[in-house]
DRENTORKOL-3810 file (N, C-alpha, C; in nm, 4 decimals):
REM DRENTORKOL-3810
@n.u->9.3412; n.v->8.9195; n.w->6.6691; ca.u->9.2687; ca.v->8.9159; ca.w->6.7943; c.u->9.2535; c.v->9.0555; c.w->6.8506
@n.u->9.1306; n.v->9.0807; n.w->6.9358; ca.u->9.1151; ca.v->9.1755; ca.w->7.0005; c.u->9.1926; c.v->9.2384; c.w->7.0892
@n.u->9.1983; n.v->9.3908; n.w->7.1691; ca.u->9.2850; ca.v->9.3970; ca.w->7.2727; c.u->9.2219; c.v->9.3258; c.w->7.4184
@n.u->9.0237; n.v->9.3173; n.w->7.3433; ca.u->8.9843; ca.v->9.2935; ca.w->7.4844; c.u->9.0448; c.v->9.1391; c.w->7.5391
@n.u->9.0635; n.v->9.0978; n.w->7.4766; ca.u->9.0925; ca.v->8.9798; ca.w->7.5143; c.u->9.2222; c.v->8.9557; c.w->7.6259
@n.u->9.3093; n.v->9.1245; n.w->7.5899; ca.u->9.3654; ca.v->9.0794; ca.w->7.7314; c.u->9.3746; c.v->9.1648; c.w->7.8547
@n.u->9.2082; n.v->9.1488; n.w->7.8687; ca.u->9.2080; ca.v->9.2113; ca.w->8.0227; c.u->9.1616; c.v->9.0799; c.w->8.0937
@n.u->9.2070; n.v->9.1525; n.w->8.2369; ca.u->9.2194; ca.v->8.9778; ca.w->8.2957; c.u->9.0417; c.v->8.9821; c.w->8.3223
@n.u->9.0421; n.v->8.8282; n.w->8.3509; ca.u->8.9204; ca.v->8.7899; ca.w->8.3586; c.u->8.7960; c.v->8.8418; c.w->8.4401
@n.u->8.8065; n.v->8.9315; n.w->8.5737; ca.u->8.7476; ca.v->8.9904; ca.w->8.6318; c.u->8.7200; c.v->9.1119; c.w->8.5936
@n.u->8.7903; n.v->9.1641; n.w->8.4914; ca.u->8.7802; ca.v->9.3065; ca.w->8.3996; c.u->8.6665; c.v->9.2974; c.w->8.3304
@n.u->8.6742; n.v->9.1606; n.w->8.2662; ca.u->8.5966; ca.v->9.1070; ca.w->8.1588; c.u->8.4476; c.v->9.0961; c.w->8.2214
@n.u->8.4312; n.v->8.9879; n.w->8.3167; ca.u->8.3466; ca.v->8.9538; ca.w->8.4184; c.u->8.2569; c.v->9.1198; c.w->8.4137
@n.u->8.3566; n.v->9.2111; n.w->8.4805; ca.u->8.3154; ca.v->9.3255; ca.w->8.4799; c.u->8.2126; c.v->9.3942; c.w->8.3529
@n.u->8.2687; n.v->9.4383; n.w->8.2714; ca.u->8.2457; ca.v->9.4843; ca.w->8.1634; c.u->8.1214; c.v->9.3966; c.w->8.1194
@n.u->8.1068; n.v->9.3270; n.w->8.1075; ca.u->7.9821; ca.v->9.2275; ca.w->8.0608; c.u->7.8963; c.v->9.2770; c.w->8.1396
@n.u->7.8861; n.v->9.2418; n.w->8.2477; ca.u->7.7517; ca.v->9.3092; ca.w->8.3282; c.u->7.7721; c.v->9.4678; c.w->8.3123
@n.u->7.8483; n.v->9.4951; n.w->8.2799; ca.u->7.8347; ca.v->9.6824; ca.w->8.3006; c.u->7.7708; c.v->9.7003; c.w->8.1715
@n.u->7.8212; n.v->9.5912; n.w->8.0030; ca.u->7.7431; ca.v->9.6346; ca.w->7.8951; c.u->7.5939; c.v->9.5588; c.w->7.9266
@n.u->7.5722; n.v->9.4935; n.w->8.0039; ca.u->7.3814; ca.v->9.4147; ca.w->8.0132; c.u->7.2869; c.v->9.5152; c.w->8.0490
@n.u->7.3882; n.v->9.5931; n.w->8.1556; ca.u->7.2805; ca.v->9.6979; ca.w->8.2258; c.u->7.2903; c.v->9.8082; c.w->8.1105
@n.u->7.3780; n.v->9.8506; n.w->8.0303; ca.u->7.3194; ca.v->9.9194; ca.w->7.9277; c.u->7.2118; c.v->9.9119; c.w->7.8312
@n.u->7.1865; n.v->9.7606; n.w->7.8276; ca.u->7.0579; ca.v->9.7510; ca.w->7.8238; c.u->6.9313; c.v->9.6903; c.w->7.8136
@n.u->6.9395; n.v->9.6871; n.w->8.0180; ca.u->6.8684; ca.v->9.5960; ca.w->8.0705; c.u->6.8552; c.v->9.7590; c.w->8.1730
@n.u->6.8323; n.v->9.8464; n.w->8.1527; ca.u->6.8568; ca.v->9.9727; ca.w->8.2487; c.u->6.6947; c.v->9.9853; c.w->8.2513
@n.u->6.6776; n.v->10.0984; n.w->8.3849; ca.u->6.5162; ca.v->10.1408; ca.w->8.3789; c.u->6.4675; c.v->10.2208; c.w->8.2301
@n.u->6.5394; n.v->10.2706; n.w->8.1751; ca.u->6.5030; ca.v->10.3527; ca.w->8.0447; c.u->6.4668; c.v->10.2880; c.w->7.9653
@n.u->6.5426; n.v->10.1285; n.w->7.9238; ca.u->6.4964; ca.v->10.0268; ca.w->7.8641; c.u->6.3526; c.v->9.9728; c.w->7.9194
@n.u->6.3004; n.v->9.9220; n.w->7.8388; ca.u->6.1495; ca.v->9.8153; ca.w->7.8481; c.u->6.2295; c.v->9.6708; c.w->7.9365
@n.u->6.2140; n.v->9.6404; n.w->8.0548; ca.u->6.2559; ca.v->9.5141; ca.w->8.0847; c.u->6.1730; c.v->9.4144; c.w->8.0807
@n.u->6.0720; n.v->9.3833; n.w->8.0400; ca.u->5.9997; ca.v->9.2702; ca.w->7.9750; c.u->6.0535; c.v->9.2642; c.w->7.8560
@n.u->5.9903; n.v->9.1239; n.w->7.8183; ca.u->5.9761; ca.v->9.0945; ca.w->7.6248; c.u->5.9381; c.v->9.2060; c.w->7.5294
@n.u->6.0009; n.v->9.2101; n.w->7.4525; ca.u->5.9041; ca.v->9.3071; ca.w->7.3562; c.u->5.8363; c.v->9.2294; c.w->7.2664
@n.u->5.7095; n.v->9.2511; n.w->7.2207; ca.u->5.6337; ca.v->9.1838; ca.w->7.1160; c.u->5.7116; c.v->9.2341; c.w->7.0516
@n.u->5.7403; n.v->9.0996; n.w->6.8870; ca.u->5.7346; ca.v->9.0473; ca.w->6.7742; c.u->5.6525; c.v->9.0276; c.w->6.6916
@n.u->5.5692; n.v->9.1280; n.w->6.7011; ca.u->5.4674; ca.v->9.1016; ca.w->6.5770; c.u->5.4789; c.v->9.2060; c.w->6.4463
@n.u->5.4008; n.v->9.2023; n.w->6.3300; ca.u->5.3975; ca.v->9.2845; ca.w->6.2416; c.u->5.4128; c.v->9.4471; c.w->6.2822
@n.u->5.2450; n.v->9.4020; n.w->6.3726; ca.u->5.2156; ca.v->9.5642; ca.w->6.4309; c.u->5.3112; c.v->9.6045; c.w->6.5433
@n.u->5.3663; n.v->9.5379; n.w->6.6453; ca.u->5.4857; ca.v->9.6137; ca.w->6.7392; c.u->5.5702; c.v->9.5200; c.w->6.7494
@n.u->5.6799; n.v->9.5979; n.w->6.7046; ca.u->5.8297; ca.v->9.4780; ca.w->6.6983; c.u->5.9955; c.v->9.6004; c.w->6.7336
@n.u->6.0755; n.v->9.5303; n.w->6.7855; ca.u->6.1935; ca.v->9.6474; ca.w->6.7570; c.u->6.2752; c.v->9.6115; c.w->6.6432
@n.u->6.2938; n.v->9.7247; n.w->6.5310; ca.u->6.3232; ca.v->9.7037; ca.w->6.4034; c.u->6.4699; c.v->9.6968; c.w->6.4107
@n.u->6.5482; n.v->9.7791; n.w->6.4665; ca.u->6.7471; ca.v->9.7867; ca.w->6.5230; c.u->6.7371; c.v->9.8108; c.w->6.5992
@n.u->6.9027; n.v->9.8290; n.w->6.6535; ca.u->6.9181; ca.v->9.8387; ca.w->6.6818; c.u->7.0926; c.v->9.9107; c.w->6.7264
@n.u->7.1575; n.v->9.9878; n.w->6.7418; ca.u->7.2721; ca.v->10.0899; ca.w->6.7039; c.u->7.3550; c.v->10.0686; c.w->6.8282
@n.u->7.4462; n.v->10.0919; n.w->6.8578; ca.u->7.5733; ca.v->10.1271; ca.w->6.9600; c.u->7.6728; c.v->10.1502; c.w->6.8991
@n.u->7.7364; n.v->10.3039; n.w->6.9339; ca.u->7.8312; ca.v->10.3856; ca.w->6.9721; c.u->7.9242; c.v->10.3805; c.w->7.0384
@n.u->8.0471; n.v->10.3926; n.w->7.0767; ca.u->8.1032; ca.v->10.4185; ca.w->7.2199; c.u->8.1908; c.v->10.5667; c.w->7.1351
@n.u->8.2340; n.v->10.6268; n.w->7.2473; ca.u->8.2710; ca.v->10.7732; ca.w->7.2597; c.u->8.4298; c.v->10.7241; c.w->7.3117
@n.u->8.5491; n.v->10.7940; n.w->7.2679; ca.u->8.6709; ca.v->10.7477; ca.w->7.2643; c.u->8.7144; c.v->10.8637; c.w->7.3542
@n.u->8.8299; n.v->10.8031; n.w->7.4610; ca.u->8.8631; ca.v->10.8714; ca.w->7.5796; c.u->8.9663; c.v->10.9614; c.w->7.5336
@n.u->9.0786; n.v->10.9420; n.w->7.4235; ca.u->9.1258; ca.v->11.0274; ca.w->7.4115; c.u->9.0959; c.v->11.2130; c.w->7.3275
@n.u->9.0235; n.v->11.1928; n.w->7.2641; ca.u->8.9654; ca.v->11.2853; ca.w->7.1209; c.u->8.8049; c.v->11.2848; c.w->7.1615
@n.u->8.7382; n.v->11.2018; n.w->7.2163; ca.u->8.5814; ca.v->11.2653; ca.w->7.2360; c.u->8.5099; c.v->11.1827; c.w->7.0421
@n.u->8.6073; n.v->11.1315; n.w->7.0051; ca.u->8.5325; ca.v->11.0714; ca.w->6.8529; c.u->8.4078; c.v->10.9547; c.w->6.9288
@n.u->8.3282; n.v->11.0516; n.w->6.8560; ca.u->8.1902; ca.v->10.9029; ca.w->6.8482; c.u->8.2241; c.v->10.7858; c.w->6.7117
@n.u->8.2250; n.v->10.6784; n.w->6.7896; ca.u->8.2511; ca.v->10.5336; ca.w->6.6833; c.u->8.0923; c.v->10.5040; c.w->6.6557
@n.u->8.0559; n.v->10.4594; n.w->6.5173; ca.u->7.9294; ca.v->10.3589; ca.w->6.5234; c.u->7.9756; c.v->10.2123; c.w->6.5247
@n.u->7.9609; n.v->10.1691; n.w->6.6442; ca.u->8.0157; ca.v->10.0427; ca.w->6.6379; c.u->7.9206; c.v->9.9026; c.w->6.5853
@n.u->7.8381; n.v->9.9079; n.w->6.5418; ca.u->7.7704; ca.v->9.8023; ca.w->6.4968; c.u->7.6299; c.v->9.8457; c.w->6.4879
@n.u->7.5458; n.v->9.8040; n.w->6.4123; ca.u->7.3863; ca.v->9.7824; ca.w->6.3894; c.u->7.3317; c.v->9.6424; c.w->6.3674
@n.u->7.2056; n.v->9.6381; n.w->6.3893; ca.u->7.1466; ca.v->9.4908; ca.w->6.3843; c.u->6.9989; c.v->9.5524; c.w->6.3832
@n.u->6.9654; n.v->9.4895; n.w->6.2945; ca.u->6.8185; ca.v->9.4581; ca.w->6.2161; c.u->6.7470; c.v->9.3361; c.w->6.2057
@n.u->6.6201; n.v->9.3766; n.w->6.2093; ca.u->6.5587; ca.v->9.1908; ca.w->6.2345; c.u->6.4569; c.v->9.2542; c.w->6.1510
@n.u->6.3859; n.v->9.1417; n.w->6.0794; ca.u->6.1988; ca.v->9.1132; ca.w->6.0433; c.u->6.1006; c.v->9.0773; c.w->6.1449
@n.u->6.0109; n.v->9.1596; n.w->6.1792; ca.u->5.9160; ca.v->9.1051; ca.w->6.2583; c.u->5.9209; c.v->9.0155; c.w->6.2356
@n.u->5.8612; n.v->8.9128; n.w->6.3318; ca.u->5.7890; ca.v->8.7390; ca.w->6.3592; c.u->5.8906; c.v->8.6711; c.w->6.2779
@n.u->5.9593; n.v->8.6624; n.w->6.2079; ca.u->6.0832; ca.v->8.5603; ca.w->6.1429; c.u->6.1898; c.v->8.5801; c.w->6.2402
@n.u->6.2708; n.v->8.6699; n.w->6.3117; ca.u->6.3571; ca.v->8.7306; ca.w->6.3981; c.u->6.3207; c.v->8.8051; c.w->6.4843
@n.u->6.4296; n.v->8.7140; n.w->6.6277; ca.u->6.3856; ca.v->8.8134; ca.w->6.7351; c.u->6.4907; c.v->8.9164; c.w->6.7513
@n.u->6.4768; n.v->9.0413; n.w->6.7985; ca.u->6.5840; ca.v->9.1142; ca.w->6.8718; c.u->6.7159; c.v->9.0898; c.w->6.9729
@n.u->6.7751; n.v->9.0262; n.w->6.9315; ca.u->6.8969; ca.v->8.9639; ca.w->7.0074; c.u->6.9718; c.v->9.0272; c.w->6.9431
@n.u->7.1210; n.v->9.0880; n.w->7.0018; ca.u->7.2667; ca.v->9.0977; ca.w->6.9327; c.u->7.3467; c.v->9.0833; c.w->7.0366
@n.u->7.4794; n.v->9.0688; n.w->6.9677; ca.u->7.5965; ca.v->9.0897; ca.w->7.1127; c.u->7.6995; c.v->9.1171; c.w->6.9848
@n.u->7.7149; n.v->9.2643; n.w->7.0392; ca.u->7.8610; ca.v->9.3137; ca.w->6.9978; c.u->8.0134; c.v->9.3049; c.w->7.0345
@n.u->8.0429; n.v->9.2606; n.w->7.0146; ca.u->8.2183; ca.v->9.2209; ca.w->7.0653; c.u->8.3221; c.v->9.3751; c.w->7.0194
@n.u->8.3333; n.v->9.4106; n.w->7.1322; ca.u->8.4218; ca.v->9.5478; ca.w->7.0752; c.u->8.6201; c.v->9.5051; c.w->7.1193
@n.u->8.6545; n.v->9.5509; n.w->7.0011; ca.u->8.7817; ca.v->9.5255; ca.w->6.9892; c.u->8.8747; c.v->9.6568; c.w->7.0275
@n.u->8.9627; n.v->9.6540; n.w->7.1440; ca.u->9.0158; ca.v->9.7782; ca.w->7.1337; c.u->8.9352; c.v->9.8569; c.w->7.2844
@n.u->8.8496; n.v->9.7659; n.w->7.3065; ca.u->8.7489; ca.v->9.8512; ca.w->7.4526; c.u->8.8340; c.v->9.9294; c.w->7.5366
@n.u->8.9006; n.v->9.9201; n.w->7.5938; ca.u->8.9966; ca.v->10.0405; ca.w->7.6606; c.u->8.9694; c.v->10.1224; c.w->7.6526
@n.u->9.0280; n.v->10.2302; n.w->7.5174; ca.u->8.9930; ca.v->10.3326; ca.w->7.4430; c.u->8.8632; c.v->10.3726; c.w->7.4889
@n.u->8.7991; n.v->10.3318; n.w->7.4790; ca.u->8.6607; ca.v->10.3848; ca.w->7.5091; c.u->8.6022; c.v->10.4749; c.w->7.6284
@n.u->8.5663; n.v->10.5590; n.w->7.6437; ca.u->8.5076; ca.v->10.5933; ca.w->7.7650; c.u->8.3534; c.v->10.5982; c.w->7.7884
@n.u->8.2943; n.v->10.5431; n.w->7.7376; ca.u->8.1010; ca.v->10.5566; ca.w->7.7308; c.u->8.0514; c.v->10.4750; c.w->7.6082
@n.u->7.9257; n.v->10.4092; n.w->7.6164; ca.u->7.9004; ca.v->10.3761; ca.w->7.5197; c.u->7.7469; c.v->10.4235; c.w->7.4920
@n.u->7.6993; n.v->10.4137; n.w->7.4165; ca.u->7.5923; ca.v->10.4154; ca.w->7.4136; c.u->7.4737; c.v->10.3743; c.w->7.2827
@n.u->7.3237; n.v->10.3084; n.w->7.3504; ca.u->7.2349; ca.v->10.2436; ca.w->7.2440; c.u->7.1340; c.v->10.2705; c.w->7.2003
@n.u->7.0865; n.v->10.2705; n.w->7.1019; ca.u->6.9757; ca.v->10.3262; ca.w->7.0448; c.u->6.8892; c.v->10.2090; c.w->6.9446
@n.u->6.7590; n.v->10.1778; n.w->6.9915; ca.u->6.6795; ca.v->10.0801; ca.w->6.8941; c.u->6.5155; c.v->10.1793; c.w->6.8697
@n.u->6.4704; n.v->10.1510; n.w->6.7878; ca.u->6.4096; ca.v->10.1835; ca.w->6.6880; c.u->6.2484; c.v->10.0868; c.w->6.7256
@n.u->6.1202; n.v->10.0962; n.w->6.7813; ca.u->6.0305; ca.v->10.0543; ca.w->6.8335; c.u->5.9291; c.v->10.0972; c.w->6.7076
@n.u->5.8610; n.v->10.0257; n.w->6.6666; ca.u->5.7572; ca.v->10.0972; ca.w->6.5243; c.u->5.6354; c.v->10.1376; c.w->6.6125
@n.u->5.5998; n.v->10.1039; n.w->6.7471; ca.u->5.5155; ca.v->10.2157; ca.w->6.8083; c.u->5.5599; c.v->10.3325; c.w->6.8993
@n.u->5.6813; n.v->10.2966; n.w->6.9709; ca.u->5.7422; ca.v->10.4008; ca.w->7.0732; c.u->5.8618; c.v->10.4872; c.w->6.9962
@n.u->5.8562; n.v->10.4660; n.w->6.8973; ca.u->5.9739; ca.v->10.5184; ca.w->6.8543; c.u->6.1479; c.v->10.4772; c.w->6.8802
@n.u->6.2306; n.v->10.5552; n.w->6.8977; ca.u->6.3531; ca.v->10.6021; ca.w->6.9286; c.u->6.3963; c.v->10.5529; c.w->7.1020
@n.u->6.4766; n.v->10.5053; n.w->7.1264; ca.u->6.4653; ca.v->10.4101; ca.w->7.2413; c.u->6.6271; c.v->10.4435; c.w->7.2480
@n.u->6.6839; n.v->10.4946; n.w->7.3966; ca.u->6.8250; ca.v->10.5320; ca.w->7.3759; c.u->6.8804; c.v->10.4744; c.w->7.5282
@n.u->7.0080; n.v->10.4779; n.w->7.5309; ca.u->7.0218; ca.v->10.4188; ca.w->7.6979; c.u->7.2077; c.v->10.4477; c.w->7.6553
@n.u->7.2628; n.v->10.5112; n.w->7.7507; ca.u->7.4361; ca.v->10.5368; ca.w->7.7758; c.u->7.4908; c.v->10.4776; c.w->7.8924
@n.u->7.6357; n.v->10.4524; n.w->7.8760; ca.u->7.7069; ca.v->10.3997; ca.w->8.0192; c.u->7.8282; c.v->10.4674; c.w->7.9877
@n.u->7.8954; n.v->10.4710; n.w->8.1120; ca.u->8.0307; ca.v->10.5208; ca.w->8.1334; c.u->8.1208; c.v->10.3964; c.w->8.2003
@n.u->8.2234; n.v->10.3897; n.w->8.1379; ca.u->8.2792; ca.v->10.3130; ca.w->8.1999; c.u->8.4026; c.v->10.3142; c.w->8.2287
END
């Protein structure tokens, strides 16, 4: 089991909305994104940056196929404490490079 699992429940509460607005932020697109061939988001990446040493983690990626898959993930980080920032990066086949950070 995780360590997150034992922060008490309002920690948790916390942290959830603090990772949504990472990215649900103004930098992000807050509408839908089309799913089509021609504009779709291909990944999507998150990082977090470790409080003691400054090490960047790649903590997970997620990839979809246009129109068969939509862009959804949820990363479960084990150990969150440690962490001091995280940050996301997805991949748009017309806008490019799409990035958004939090501190927490």
């Amino acid at each position: 089991m995780g360590e997150n699992l034992l922060l008490c429940p309002l920690k948790r509460k916390w942290l959830r909305s603090k990772m949504r607005r990472l990215f649900s932020s103004r930098n992000w697109r807050t509408f839908k994104s089309p799913n089509t061939v021609e504009h779709h988001i291909s990944w999507i990446e998150l990082y977090g940056v470790k409080k003691d040493n400054n090490q960047v983690i790649h903590l997970g990626r997620a990839a979809w196929a246009p129109v068969y898959s939509n862009p959804n993930v949820r990363f479960q980080i084990n150990q969150i404490q440690e962490f001091k920032s995280f940050h996301a990066l997805a991949y748009c086949n017309i806008h490019g490079l799409w990035g958004n950070s939090l501190e927490v």
